[in-house]
PAVEXGU-393248 format. One record per atom (N, C-alpha, C): atom name; x negated, y, z negated. Coordinates in steps of 0.05 Angstrom, whole numbers, plus 5000, padded with zeros to 4 digits. Each point is the difference from the previous one (the first is absolute). Example, Ala and Ser with C-alpha at 12.3 -4.5 7.8 and 13.67 -1.06 7.14 Angstrom:
// PAVEXGU-393248
   atom      X      Y      Z
      N   4736   4886   4844
     CA   5018   5024   5000
      C   4982   5024   5000
      N   5007   5021   5014
     CA   4984   5024   4999
      C   5015   5022   4986
This chain:
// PAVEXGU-393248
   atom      X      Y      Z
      N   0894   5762   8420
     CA   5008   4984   5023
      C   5006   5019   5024
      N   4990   4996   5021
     CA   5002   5013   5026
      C   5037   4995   5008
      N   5000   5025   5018
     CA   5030   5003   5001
      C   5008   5004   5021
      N   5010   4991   5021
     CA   5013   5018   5021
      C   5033   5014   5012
      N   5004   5002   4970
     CA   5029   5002   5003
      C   5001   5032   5007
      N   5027   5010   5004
     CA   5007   5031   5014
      C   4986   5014   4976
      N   4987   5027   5004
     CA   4995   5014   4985
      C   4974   4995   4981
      N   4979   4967   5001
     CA   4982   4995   4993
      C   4984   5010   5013
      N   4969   5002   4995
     CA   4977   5011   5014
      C   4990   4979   5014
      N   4991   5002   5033
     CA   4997   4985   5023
      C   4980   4993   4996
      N   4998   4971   5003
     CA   4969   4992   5003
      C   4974   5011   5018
      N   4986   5006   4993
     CA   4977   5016   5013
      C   4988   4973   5016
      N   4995   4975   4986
     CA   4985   4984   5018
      C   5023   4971   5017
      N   4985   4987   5013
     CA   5006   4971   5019
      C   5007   4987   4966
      N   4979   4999   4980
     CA   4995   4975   4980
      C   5023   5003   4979
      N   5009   5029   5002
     CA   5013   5017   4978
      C   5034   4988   5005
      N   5005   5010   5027
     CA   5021   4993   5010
      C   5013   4973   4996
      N   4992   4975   5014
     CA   4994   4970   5006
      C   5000   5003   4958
      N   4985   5009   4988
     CA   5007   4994   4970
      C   5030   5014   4995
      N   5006   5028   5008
     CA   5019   5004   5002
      C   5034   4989   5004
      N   4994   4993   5015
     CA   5025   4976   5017
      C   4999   4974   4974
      N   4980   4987   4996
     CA   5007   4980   4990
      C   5010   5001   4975
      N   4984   5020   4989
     CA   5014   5015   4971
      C   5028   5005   5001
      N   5006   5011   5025
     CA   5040   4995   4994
      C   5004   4980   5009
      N   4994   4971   5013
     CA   5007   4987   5006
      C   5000   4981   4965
      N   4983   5000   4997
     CA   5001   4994   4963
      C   5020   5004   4989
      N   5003   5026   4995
     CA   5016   5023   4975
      C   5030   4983   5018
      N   5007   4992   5028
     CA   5029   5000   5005
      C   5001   4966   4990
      N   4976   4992   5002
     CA   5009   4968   4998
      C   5011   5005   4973
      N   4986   5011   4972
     CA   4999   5003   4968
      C   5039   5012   5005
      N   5005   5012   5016
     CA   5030   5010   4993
      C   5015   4982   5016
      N   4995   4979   5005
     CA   5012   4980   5015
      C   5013   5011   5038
      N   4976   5013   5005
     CA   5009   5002   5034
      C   4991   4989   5021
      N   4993   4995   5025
     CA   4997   4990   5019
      C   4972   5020   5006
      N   4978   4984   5015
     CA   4972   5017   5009
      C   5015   5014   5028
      N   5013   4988   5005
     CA   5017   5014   5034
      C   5011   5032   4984
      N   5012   5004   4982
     CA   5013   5038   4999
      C   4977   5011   4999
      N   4980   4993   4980
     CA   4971   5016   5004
      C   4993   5013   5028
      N   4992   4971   5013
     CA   4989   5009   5040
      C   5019   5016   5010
      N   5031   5000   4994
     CA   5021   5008   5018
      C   5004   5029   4988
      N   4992   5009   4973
     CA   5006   5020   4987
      C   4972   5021   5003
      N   4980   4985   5022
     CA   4973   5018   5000
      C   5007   5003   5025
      N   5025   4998   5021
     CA   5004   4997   5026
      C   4986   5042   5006
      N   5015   5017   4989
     CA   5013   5024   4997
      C   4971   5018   4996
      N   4984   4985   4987
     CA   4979   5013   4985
      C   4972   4989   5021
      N   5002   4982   5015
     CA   4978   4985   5009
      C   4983   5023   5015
      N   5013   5017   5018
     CA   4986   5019   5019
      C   4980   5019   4978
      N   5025   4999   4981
     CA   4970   5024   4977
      C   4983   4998   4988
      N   5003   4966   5003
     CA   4980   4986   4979
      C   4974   4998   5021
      N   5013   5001   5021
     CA   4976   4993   5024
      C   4979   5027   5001
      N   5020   5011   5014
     CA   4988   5028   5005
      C   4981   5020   4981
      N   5009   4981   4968
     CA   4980   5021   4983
      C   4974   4980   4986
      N   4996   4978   5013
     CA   4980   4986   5006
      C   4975   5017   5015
      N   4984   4998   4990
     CA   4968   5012   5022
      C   5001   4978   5017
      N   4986   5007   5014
     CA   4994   4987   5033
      C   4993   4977   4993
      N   4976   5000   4988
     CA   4984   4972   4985
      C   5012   4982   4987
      N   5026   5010   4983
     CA   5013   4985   4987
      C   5021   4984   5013
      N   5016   5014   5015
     CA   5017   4989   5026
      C   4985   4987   5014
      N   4976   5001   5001
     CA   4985   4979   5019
      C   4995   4975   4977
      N   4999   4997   4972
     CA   4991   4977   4985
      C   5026   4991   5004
      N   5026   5014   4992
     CA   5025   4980   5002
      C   5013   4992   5019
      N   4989   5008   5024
     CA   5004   4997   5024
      C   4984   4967   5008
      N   4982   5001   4986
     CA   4982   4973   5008
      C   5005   4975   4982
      N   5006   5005   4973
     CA   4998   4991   4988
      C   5032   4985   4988
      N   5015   5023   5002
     CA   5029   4993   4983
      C   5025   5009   5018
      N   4994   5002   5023
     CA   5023   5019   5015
      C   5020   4972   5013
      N   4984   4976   5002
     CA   5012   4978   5016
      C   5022   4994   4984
      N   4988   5000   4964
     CA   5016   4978   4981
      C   5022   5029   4999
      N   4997   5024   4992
     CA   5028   5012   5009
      C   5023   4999   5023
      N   4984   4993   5018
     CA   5017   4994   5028
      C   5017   4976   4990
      N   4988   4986   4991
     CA   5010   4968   4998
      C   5030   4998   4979
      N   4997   5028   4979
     CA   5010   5000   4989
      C   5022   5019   5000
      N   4989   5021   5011
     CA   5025   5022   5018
      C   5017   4983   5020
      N   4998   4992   5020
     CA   5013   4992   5019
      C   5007   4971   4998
      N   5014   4991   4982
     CA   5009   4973   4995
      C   5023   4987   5011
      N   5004   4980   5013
     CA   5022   4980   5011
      C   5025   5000   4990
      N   5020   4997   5008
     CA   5017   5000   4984
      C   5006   4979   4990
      N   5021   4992   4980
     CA   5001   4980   4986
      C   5012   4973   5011
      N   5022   4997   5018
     CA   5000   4987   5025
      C   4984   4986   5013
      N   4984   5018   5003
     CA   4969   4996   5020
      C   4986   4981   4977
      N   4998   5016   4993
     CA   4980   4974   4969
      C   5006   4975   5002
      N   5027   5000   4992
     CA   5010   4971   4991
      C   4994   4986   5020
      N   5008   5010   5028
     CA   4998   4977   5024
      C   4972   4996   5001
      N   4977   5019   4995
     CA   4969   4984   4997
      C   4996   4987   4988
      N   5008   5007   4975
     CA   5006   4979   4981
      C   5005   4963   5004
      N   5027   5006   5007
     CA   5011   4972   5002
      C   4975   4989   5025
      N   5000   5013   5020
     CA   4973   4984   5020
      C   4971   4998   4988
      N   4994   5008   4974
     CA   4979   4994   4997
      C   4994   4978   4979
      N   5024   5001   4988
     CA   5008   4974   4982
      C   5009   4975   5017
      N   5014   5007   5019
     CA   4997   4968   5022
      C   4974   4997   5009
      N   4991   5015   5002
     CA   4971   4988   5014
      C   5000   5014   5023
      N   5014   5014   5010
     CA   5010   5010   5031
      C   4982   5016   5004
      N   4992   5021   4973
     CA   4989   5014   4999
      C   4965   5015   4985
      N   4976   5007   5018
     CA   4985   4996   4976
      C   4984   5026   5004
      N   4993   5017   4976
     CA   4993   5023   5003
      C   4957   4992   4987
      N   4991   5018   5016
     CA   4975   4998   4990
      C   4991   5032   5015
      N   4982   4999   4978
     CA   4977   5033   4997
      C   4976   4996   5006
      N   4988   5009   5023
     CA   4980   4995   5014
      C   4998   5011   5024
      N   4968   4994   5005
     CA   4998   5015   5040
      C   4993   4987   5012
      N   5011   5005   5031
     CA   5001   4982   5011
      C   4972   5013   5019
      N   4986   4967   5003
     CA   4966   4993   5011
      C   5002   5004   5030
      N   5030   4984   5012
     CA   4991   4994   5028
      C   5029   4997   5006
      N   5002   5006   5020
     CA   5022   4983   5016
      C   5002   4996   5027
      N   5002   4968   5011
     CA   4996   4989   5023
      C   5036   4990   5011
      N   5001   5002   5025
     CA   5023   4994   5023
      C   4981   4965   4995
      N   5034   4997   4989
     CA   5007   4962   5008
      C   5022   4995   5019
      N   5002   4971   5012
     CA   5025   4996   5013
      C   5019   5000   4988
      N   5006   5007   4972
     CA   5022   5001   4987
      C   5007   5016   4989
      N   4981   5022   5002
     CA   5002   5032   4985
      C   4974   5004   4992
      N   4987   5005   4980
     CA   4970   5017   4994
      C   4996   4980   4969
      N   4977   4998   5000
     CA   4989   4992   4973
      C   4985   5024   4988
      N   5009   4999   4982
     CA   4994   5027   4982
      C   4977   4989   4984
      N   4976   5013   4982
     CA   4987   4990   4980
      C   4998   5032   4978
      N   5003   4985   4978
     CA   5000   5022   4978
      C   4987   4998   4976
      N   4989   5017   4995
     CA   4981   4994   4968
      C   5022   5019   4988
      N   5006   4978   4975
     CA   5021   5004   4980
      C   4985   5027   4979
      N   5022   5017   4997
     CA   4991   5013   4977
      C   5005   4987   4971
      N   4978   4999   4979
     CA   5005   4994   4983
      C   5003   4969   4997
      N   5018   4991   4991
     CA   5007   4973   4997
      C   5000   4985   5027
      N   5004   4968   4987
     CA   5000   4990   5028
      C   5020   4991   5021
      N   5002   5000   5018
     CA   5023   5004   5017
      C   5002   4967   5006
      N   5022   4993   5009
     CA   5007   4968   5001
      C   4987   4991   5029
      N   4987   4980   5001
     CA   4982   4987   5016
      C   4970   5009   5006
      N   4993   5017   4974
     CA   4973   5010   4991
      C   4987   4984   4994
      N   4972   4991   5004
     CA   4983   4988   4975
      C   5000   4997   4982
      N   4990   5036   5003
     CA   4997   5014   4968
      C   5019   5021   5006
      N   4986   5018   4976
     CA   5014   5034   4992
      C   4996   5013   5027
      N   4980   4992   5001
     CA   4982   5024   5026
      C   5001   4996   5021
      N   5010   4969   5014
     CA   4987   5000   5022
      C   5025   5003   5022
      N   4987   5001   5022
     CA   5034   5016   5021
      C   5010   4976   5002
      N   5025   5005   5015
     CA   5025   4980   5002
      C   5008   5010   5029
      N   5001   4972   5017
     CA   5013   5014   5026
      C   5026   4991   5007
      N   5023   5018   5001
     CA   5027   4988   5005
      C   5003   5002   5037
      N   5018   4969   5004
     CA   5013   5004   5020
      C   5020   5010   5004
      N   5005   5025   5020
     CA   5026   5016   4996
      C   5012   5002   5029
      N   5026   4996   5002
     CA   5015   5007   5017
      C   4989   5025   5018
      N   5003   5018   4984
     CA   4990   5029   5009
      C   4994   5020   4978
      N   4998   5023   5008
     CA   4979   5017   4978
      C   5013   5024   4999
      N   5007   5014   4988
     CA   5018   5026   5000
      C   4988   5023   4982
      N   4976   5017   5011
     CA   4994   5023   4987
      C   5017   5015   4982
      N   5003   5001   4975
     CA   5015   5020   4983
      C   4979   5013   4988
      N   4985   5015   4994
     CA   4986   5010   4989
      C   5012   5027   5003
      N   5020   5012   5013
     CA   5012   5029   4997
      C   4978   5016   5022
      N   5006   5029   4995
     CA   4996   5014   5021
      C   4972   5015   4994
      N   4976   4997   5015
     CA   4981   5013   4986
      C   4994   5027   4991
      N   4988   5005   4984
     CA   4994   5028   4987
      C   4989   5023   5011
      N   4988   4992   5019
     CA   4982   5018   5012
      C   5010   5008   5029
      N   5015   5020   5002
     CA   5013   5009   5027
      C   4983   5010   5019
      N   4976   5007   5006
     CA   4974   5003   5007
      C   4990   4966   5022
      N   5013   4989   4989
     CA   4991   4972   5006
      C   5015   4982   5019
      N   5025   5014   4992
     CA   5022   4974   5019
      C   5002   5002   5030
      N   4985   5023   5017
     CA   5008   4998   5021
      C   5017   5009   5008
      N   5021   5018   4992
     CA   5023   5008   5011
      C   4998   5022   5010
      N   5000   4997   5026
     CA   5004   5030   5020
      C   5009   5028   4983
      N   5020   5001   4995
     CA   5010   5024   4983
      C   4973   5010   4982
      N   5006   4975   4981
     CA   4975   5008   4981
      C   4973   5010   5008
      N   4990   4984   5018
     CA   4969   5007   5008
      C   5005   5026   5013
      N   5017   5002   5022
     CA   5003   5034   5002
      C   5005   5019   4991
      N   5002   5000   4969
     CA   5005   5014   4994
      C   4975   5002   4969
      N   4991   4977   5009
     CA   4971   5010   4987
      C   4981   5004   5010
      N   4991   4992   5029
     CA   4988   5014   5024
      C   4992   5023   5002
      N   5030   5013   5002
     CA   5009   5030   4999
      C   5003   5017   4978
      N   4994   4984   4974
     CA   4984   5026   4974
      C   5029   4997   4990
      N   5029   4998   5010
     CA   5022   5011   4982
      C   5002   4980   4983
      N   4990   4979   4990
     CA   5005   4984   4976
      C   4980   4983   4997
      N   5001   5000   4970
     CA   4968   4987   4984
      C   5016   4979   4984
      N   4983   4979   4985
     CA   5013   4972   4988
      C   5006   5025   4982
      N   5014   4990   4980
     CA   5006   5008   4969
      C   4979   4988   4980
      N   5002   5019   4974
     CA   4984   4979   4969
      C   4991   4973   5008
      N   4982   4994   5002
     CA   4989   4974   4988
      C   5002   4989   5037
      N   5008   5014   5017
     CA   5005   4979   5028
      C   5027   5000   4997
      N   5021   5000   4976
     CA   5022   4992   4996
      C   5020   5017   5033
      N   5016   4989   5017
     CA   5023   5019   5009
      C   4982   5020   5012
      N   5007   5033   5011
     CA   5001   5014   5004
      C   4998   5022   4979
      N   4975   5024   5005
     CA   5003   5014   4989
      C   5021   5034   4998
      N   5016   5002   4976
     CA   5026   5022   5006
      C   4999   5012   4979
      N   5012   5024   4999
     CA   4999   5026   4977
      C   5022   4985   4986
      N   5014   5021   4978
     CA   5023   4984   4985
      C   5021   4994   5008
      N   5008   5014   5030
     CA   5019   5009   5006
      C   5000   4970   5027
      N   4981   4979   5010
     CA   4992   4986   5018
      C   4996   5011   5028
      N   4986   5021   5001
     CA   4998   5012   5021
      C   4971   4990   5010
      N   4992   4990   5007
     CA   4964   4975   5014
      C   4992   5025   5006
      N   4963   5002   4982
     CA   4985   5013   5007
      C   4984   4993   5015
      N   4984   5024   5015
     CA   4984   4988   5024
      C   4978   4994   4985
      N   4981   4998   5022
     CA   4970   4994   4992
      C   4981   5029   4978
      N   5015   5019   5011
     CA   4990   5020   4980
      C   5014   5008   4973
      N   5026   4982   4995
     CA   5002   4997   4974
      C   5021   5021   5003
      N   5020   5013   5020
     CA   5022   5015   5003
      C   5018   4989   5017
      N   5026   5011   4971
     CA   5028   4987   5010
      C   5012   5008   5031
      N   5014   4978   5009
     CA   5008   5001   5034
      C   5029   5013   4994
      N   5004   5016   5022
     CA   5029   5006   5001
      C   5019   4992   5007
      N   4986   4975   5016
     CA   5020   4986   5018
      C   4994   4971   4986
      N   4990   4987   4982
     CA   5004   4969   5002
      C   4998   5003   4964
      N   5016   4984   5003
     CA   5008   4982   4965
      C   4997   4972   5001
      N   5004   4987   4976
     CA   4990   4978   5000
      C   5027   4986   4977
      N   5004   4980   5003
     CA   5024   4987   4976
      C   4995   4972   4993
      N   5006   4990   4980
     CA   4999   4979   4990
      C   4975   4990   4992
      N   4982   4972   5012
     CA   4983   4990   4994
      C   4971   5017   5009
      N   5006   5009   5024
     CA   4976   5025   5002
      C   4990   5024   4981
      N   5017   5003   4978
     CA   4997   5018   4981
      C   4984   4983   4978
      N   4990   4976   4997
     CA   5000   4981   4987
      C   4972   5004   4978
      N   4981   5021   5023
     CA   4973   5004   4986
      C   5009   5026   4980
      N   5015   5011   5010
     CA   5015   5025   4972
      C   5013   4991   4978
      N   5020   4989   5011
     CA   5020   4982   4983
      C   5001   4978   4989
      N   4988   4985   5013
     CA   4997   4965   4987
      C   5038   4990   5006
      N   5010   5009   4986
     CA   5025   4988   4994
      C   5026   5009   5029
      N   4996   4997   5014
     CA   5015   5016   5030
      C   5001   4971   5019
      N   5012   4978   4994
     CA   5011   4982   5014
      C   5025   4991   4995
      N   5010   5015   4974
     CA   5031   4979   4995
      C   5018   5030   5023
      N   5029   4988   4997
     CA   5014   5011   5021
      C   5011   5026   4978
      N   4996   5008   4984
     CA   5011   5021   4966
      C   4974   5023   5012
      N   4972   4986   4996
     CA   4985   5019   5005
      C   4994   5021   5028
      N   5009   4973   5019
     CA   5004   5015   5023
      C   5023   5021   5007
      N   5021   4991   4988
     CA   5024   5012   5001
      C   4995   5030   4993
      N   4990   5006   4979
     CA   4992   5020   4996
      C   4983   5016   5010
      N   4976   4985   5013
     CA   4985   5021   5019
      C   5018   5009   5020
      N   5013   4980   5015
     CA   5024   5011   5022
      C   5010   5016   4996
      N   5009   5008   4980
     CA   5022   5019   4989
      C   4983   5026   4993
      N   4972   4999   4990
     CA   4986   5029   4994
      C   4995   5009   5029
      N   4990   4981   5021
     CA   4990   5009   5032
      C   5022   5011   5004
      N   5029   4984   4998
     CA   5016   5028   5024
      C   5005   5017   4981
      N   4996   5009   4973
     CA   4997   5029   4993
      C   4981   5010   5012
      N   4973   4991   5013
     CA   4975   5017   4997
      C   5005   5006   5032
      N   5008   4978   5017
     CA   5000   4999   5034
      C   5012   5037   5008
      N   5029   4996   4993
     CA   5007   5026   5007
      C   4984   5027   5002
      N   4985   5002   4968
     CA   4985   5030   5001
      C   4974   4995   5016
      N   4985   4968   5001
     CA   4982   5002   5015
      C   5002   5011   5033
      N   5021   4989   5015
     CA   5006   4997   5019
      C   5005   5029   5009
      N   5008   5016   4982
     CA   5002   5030   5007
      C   4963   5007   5003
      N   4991   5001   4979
     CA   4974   5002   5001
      C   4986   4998   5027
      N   5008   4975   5008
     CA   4977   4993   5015
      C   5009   5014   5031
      N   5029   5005   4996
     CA   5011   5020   5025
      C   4991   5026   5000
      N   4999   5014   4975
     CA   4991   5024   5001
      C   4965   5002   5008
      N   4985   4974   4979
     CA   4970   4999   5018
      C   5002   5010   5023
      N   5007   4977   5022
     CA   5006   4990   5024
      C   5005   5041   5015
      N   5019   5004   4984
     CA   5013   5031   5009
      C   4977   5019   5000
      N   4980   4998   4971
     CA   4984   5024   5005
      C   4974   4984   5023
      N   4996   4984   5004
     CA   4970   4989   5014
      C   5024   5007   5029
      N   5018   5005   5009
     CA   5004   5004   5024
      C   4994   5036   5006
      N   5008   5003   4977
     CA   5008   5024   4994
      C   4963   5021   5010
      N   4987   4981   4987
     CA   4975   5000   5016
      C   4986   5013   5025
């Protein structure tokens, strides 16, 4: 049985892993535990599990299995539950899996149309065929996209314009040494720019909760100080020039 506990040997592949995980998610149900300490107990280990993935492979679990981890890493709290809960048992509330075809401006807000994933969604035909709801209004959550290359943001584009920073792995974030220092376009660390949190994301995978960040914070202002001399003394000999 595949293993990923401290001190086991790391999965080499995407298929190995994804078998990995479930295998302790097994072995904890058999000792009577919760599938939640598994995900929460791979919190620590996630960056190494990433990083010693090949490119190719981080790209299969990236496509393939990285969503249903999300879904399962970053969970609601229990509060939060219940109140969806109780609204979806009144009726208040109704969840469906699917994409959405079209959406048109009504005088009363937008009519949406959606082909249901999977099963059939209530006021369907069938399984398959779309469903268009009348909605008040429409509220993009889909989160923040992946590809920083893409969004338009002044900072960003200038600074990929200008060679000092390339996407990260896979498109993921920004690319940075271990230390998050954003390499340029030729693949060498900057002296002057770092990167924290979700920008480290194509290295790390796991660099959105406030534990992981905390800790990058805390390695930068060890590293800021000696850099900052560094880059004075540069500065000193190119005058020196």
């Amino acid at each position: 049985m595949a293993s990923i506990t401290a001190g086991a040997a790391t999965p080499d592949g995407a298929r190995q892993l994804v078998a990995a995980v479930r295998a302790e998610i097994g072995l904890a149900a058999a000792l009577g535990q919760d599938w939640r300490t598994v995900v929460d107990g791979l919190r620590p280990r996630t960056p190494a599990l990433w990083a010693a993935l090949p490119e190719a492979e981080r790209a299969r679990l990236h496509r393939h299995a990285l969503r249903y981890w999300e879904v399962h890493r970053h969970r609601m709290a229990p509060e939060v539950a219940g109140r969806i809960e109780t609204l979806r048992r009144s009726g208040r509330l109704q969840v469906m899996a699917g994409r959405v075809v079209s959406v048109a401006a009504t005088s009363g807000g937008a009519a949406v149309t959606v082909r249901p994933r999977g099963g059939r969604a209530a006021g369907a035909a069938s399984p398959s065929a779309e469903v268009t709801i009348q909605a008040g209004a429409v509220i993009r959550c889909t989160g923040p996209t992946e590809r920083l290359d893409s969004v338009g943001d002044p900072l960003l584009d200038g600074l990929f314009a200008g060679g000092d920073a390339r996407p990260g792995p896979l498109g993921l974030g920004l690319a940075v040494d271990d230390d998050g220092r954003l390499l340029d376009r030729a693949g060498e660390p900057s002296d002057t720019l770092w990167a924290l949190g979700p920008l480290r994301r194509g290295a790390l995978l796991e660099t959105t909760a406030i534990p992981e960040i905390r800790e990058q914070a805390a390695a930068l202002a060890r590293i800021l100080p000696e850099a900052a001399v560094a880059v004075e003394i540069g500065y000193a000999l190119e005058e020196a020039r």
